[in-house]
C-alpha positions in Angstrom: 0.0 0.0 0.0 1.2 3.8 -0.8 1.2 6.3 1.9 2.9 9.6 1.8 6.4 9.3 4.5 5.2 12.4 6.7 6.5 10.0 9.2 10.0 10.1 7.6 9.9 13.8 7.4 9.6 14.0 11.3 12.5 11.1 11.3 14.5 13.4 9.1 13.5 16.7 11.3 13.4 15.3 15.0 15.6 12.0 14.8 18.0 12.4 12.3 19.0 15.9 13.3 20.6 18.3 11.4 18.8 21.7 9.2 18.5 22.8 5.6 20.8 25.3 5.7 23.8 23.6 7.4 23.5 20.7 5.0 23.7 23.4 2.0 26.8 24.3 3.5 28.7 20.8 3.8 30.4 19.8 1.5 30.7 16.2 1.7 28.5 14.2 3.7 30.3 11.6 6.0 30.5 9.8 9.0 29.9 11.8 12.1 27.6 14.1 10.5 24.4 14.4 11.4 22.2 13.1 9.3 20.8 15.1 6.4 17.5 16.6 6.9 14.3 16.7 4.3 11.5 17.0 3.3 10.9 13.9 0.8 8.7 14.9 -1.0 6.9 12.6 -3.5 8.4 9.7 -1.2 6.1 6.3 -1.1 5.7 3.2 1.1 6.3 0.1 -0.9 6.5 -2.1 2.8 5.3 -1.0 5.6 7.2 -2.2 8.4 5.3 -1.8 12.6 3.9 1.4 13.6 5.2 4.7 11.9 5.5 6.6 14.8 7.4 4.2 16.5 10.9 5.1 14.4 11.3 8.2 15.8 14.5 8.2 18.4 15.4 5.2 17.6 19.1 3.6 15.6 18.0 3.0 12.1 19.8 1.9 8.6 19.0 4.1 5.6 20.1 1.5 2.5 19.9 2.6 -1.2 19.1 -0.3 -3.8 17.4 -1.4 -7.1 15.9 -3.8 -8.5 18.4 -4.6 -11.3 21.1 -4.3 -8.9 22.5 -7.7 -8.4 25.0 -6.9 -4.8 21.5 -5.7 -3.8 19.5 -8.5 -4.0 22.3 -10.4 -2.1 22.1 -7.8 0.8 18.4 -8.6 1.2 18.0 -11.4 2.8 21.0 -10.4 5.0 19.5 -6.8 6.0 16.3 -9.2 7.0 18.2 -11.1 9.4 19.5 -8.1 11.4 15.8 -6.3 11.4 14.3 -9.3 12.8 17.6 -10.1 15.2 17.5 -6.4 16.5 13.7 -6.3 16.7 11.9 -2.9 15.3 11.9 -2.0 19.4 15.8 -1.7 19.0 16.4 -0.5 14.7 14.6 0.6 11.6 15.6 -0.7 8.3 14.7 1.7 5.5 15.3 0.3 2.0 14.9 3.8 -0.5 14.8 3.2 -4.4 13.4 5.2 -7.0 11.9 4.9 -10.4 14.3 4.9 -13.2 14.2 3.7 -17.2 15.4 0.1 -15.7 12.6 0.0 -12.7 9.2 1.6 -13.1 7.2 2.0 -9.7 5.3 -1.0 -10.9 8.1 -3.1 -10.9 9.4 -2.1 -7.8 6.6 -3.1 -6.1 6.3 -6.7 -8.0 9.6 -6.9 -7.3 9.3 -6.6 -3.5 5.9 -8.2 -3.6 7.8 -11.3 -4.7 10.6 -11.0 -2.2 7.9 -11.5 0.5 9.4 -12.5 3.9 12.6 -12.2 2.2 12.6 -8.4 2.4 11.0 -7.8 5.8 11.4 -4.0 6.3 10.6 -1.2 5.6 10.4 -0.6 1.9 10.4 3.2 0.3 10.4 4.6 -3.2 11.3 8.2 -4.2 11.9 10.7 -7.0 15.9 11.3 -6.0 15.6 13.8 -3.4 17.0 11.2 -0.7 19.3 10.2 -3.3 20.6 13.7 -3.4 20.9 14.2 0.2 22.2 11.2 0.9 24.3 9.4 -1.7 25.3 12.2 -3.6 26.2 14.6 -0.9 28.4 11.6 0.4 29.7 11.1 -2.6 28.7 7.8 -3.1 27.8 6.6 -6.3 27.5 2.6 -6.3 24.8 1.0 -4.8 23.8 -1.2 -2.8 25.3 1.9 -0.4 24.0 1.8 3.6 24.2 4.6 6.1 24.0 3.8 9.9 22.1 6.5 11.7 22.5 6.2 15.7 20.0 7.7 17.9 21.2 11.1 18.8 20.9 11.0 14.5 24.9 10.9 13.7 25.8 8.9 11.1 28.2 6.4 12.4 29.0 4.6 9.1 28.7 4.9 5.2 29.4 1.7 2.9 28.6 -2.1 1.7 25.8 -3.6 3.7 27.7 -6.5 3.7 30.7 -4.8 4.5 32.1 -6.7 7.9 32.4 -3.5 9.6 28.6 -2.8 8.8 27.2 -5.2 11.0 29.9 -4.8 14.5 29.1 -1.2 13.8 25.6 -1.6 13.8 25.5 -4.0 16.6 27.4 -1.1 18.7 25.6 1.2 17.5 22.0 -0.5 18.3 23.2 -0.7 22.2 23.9 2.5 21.9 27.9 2.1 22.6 29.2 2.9 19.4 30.3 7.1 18.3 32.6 7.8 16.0 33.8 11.0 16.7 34.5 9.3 20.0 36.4 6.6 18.6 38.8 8.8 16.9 39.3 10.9 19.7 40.7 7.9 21.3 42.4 6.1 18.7 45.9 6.6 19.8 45.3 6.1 23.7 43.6 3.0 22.9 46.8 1.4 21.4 48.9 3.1 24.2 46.4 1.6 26.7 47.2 -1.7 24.8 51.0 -1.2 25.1 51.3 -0.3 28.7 49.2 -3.4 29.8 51.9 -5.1 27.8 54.7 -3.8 29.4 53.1 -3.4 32.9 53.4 0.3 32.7 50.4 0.8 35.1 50.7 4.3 36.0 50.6 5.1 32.4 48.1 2.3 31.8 45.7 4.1 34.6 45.9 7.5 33.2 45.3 6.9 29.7 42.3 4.7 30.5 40.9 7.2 32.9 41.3 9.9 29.7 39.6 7.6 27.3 36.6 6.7 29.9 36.0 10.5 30.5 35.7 11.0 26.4 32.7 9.0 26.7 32.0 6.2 29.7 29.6 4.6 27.3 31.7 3.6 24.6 34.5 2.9 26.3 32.5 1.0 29.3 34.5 -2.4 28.9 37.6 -0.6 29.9 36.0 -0.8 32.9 36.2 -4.9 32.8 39.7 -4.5 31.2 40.8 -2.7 34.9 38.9 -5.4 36.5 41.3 -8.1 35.0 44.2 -6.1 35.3 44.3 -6.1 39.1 42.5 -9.7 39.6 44.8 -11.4 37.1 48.0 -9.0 35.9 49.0 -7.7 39.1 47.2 -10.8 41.3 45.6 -8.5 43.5 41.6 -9.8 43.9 41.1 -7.2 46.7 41.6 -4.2 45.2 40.0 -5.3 42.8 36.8 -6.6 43.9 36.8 -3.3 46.1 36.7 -1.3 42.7 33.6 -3.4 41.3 32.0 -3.0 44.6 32.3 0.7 44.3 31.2 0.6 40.8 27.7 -0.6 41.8 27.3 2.8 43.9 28.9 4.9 41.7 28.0 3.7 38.2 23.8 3.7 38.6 23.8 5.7 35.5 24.5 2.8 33.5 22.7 -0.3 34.6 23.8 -2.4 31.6 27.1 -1.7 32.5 26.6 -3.3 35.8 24.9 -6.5 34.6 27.6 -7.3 32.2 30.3 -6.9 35.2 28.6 -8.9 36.8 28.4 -11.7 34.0 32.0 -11.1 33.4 32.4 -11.9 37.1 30.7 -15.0 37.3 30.9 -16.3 33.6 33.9 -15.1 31.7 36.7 -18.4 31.2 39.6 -15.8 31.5 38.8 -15.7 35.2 39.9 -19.0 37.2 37.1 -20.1 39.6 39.4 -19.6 42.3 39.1 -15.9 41.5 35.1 -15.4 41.2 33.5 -13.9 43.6 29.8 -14.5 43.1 28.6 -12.7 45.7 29.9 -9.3 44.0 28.6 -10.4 40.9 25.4 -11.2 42.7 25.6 -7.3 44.4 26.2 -5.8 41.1 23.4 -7.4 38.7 20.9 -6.2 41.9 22.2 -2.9 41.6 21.5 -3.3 37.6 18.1 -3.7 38.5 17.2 -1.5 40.7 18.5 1.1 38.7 17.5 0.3 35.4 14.0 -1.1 36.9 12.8 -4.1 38.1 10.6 -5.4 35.2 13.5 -4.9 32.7 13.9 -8.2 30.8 17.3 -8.0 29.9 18.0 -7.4 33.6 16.3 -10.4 34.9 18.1 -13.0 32.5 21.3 -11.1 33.7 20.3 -12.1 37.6 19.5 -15.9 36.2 22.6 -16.0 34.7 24.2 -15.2 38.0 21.9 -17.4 39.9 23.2 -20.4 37.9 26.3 -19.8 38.2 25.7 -19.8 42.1 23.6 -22.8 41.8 20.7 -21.4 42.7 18.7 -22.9 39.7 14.6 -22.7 41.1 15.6 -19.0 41.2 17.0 -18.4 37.7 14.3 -20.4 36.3 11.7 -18.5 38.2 13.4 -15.3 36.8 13.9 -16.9 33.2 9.9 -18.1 32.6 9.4 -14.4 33.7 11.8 -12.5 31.0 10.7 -15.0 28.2 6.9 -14.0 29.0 7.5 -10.4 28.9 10.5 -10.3 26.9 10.0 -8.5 23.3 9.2 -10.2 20.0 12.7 -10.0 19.1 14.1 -11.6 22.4 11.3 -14.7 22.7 12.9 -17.2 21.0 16.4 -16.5 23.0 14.8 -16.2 26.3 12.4 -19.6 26.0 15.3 -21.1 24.9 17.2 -20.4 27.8 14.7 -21.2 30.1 14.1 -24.6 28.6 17.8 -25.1 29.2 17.4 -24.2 33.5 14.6 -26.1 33.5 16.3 -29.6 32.0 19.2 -28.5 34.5 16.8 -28.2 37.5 14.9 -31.3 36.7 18.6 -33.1 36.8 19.4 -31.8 40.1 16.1 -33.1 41.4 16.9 -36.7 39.6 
């Protein structure tokens, strides 16, 4: 069915970012821009994909393709894997075409009529004006050609769909830990950070870590594992640094996530020896997790039944499991049932 994308003008106003007039004034398009504003006008919905109003704010992927474009075709079913692994909760896949003398709006709409399940997202067809504010302002000219828009609405990367990059970027960027302009900020103290470990330079190891965390704590949250293992494992000093994760549960509410996947490094990594877990910190941290980031969070809950298993506390996780997999979104069901089967065959062989 054909609808007129006001929809994608508010995503190109209020999510995307960005005005007319400083878009005039770039020169090239690229990545850490925001992304380009519009008003696409003439712009048609081949596909709907979910609720309209629900793309607003959210990570999406803006990919340009044809019909005779053979690359494209190959990216299809792969761009349908990652909107149904990601979930439209978490991304937006927006495929834009437009009519040309090789592809008429007829047969872009047989064509993705035919795809069916194959090309599950949303499917738009315009008269060039994305074209022109997107490909052509990045100077891209080869198709198929995706843009990764995060969603604060900076581009964080321009290229092949199947491009390797495309999808660790996207995953990144989808969790929200993932800015470019960040990541080249810290280029060069993340390979210094790298060096000292190596060398046991910790004072210099320390500093530079402590720089790269207060360019953005989000992106560069897993440095705060990488400390973790430095004192429980370089400098064999379990202490200090089960004292420093202890803290982090006070003093790093702001970031929930962050907590719960301490915690799951505590109690599940194999670079830690079981003489070295502590599960009762892990246990203190994934607690914190939830009260900060809220009780009912699903993603929170099968972060405690992790931990719960790993403390053998199995009628607990799989209380907590069966919960998550009820509640959990479309795109996490099938991962969350499946991990509650598993506690439950574990439980039922502890009972045997």
């Amino acid at each position: 069915m054909k609808m007129r994308l006001a929809f994608l003008t508010a995503i190109a106003c209020v999510a995307l970012g960005g005005t007319s007039s400083a878009f005039a004034q770039r020169k090239t398009l690229k990545v850490g821009d925001a992304a380009p504003s519009t008003t696409l006008s003439g712009v048609k919905v081949v596909k709907e994909f979910g609720n309209p109003a629900d793309i607003e704010g959210k990570p999406m992927v803006v990919e340009f393709w044809a019909t005779w474009c053979g690359p494209c075709k190959q990216s299809i079913p792969h761009l349908t894997k990652l909107q149904k692994k990601y979930g439209a909760d978490r991304l937006n896949i927006i495929g834009v075409t437009n009519p040309d003398k090789d592809q008429d709006d007829a047969k872009i709409e047989r064509f993705v009529k035919k795809q069916g399940s194959r090309m599950n997202y949303w499917v738009v067809s315009d008269e060039g004006e994305m074209g022109r504010n997107w490909m052509k302002a990045a100077d891209q000219d080869g198709i198929p050609c995706a843009f990764i828009v995060g969603k604060q609405g900076k581009i964080q990367f321009i290229g092949h769909p199947m491009d390797r990059k495309f999808e660790d970027i996207l995953g990144k960027v989808v969790r929200g830990r993932y800015d470019h302009v960040s990541m080249q900020k810290a280029k060069n103290h993340l390979s210094e950070i790298e060096r000292a470990r190596k060398m046991n330079n910790w004072d210099q190891y320390y500093t530079l870590s402590d720089k790269v965390i207060e360019i953005d704590p989000v992106v560069f949250y897993y440095l705060h594992m990488d400390r973790f293992d430095v004192e429980l494992m370089d400098r064999d000093n379990p202490d200090k640094a089960y004292q420093d994760a202890i803290a982090m549960s006070v003093n790093r509410q702001d970031d929930p996530e962050l907590l719960s996947w301490m915690a799951e490094h505590i109690a599940l990594s194999p670079s830690i020896p079981d003489d070295k877990r502590n599960l009762d910190v892990a246990l203190a941290l994934v607690q914190s997790a939830r009260n900060a980031g809220g009780t009912k969070d699903t993603a929170m809950m099968v972060s405690e039944a992790k931990i719960r298993m790993a403390r053998g506390e199995i009628d607990q996780a799989v209380k907590l499991q069966r919960k998550a997999s009820w509640s959990a979104p479309e795109s996490r069901k099938d991962e969350y049932k499946r991990l509650y089967q598993e506690y439950k065959s574990e439980a039922a062989q502890v009972q045997e």
